[in-house]
C-alpha positions, 0 to 999 in steps of 0.5 A, a space after each residue: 500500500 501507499 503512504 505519505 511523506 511530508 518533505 519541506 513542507 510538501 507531501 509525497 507519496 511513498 511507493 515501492 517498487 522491486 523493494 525500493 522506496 520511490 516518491 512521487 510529489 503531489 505538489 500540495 501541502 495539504 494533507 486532504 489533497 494529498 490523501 485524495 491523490 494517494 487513493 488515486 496512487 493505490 488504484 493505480 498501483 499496478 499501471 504505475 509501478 509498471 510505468 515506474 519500471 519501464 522508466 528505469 529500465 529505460 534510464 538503464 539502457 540509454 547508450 552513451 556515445 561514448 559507450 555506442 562509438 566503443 561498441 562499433 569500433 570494437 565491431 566494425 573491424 571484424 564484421 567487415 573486413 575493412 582496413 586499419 587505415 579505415 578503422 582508424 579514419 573512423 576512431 578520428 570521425 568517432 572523436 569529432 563527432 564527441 567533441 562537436 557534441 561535448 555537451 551532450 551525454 546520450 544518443 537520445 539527447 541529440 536532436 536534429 538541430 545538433 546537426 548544424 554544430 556537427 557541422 560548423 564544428 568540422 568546417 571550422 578545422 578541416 578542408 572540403 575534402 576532410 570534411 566529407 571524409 569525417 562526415 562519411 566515417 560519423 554515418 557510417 557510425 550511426 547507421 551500424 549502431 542503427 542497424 544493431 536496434 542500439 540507437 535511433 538515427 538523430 539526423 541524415 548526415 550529408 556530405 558538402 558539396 566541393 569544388 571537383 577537383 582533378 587527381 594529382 598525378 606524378 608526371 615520368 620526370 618527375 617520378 625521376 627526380 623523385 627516385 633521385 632522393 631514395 636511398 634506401 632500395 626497399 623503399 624505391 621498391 616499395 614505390 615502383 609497385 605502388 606505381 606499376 599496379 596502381 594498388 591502394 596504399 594498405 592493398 599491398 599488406 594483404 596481396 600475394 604474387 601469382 606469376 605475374 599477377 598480384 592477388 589483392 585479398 584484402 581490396 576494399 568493399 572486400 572484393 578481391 582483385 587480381 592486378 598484373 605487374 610487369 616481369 621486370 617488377 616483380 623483384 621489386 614486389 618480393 623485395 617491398 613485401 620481405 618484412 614491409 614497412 608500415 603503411 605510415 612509414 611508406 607514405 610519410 617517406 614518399 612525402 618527404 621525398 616529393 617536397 625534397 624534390 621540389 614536389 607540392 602536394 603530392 603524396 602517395 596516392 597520386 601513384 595510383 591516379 598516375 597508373 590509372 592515367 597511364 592505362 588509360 593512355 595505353 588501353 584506351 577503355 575506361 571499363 578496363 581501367 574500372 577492372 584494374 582499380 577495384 572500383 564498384 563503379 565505372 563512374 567512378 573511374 570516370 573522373 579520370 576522363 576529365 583530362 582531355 586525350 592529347 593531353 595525357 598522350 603528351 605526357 604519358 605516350 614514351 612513358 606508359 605501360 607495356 601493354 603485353 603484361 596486361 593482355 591476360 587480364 583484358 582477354 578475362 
């Protein structure tokens, strides 16, 4: 049964759930009043008790953010095959989105407006570019602990929209004056299968040499992908894949070099940009080029043939790839 309290001048209704006093206010220093609204209590006692529990346990399983990144961090990795330069794209997307919501606790307490300091957060720090890139990895957050029933999506994330911008690519010469400064020939190695199979920086870690093919088992979208390397590289792959260097390693050296050679802006993806320039150059048929990078979609590869054809002739026509090493993978 129900009882009164009389705290600081008001009464209150004691109730016990599961053993436990719980009080309810009856916003009233009369005790008439107050009886009245206990009465009320104890004909409802059963609805209330049971409201009273569901409040708890909702109280209990509200997911923090902290506690739902942690959970997909944890997850990610193992349900879907993806990269630790992925993994680590989105632990960076995970803190942003804590620290543009500093103020916030719990998944249900952001609301749709928080959007906008998500936003002004991020463009306030990164470029366009990255921008997108942390917009991508904090969806990519929301929608998997959506999808596990943990969380109810706050708001869509959108991606800004940018200037399009062309691929850095690394012209012969300069890949020649770049050359010049390694001195370590693993590294130099390391570098001239980057450039002659186009892979992506952390595809080389999980490949294997076939002859003169490289199995690619670890591509992203874990589609696995076969890349043909030309005979004469095929020492340099066995001496870059003997004990690798760290993905990071790789691309911070090949930073260093490009800016010893006098290089702006060009890091080691643009290796992959110029293999994929150079196929086109050599083949002339983007669906091949699509085949060769892994792409899910033709139109992605199709920004490459925003460059006009004479264009990449002339800087590419002595320089690019022989087609013989490639036949095999055309015919398939």
């Amino acid at each position: 049964m129900a009882g009164l309290r009389l705290l600081k001048g008001k009464y209150y209704i004691r109730v016990w759930i599961d053993g436990k006093e719980k009080l309810l206010p009856t916003g009233t220093a009369n005790l008439r009043d107050a009886e009245v609204q206990k009465k009320r209590i104890e004909r409802q006692e059963i609805e209330v008790k049971q409201k009273i529990r569901d409040e708890i346990d909702a109280l209990k399983n509200r997911r923090t953010i902290q506690e739902g990144i942690d959970y997909f961090l944890k997850n990610i990795g193992a349900e879907r095959n993806i990269t630790e330069s992925t993994v680590k794209s989105y632990r960076l997307a995970g803190k942003d989105f804590q620290n543009a919501l500093n103020s916030l606790v719990y998944f249900d307490s952001i609301q749709r407006t928080n959007y906008s300091d998500l936003l002004a957060y991020l463009q306030s720090r990164y470029n366009p570019t990255t921008v997108n890139i942390r917009l991508r990895g904090i969806r990519c957050i929301l929608n998997f602990l959506s999808e596990k029933g943990l969380i109810q999506l706050p708001f869509k994330v959108k991606q800004i929209k940018t200037d399009r911008q062309l691929p850095k690519f690394i012209t012969p010469e300069e890949m020649d004056t770049i050359y010049k400064q390694v001195n370590d020939p693993k590294l130099a190695a390391t570098f001239r299968v980057y450039e002659f199979t186009g892979m992506r920086l952390s595809e080389l870690l999980h490949s294997r040499l076939t002859g003169n093919f490289i199995k690619v088992e670890q591509s992203k979208g874990r589609k696995e992908r076969i890349i043909p390397i030309p005979a004469e590289r095929v020492t340099d792959y066995l001496l870059a894949t003997n004990e690798p260097y760290s993905i990071y390693h790789i691309s911070h050296k090949f930073s260093v070099y490009c800016k010893q050679a006098g290089l702006k802006g060009k890091t080691i993806h643009a290796l992959r940009h110029t293999f994929a320039l150079r196929k086109l150059v050599e083949t002339n048929n983007i669906q091949i080029v699509k085949e060769l990078l892994g792409h899910s979609s033709v139109t992605v590869t199709e920004i490459y043939t925003t460059f006009p054809v004479d264009f990449l002739m002339q800087i590419f026509k002595d320089r690019a790839i022989n087609t013989e090493n490639y036949r095999p993978l055309i015919q398939a």
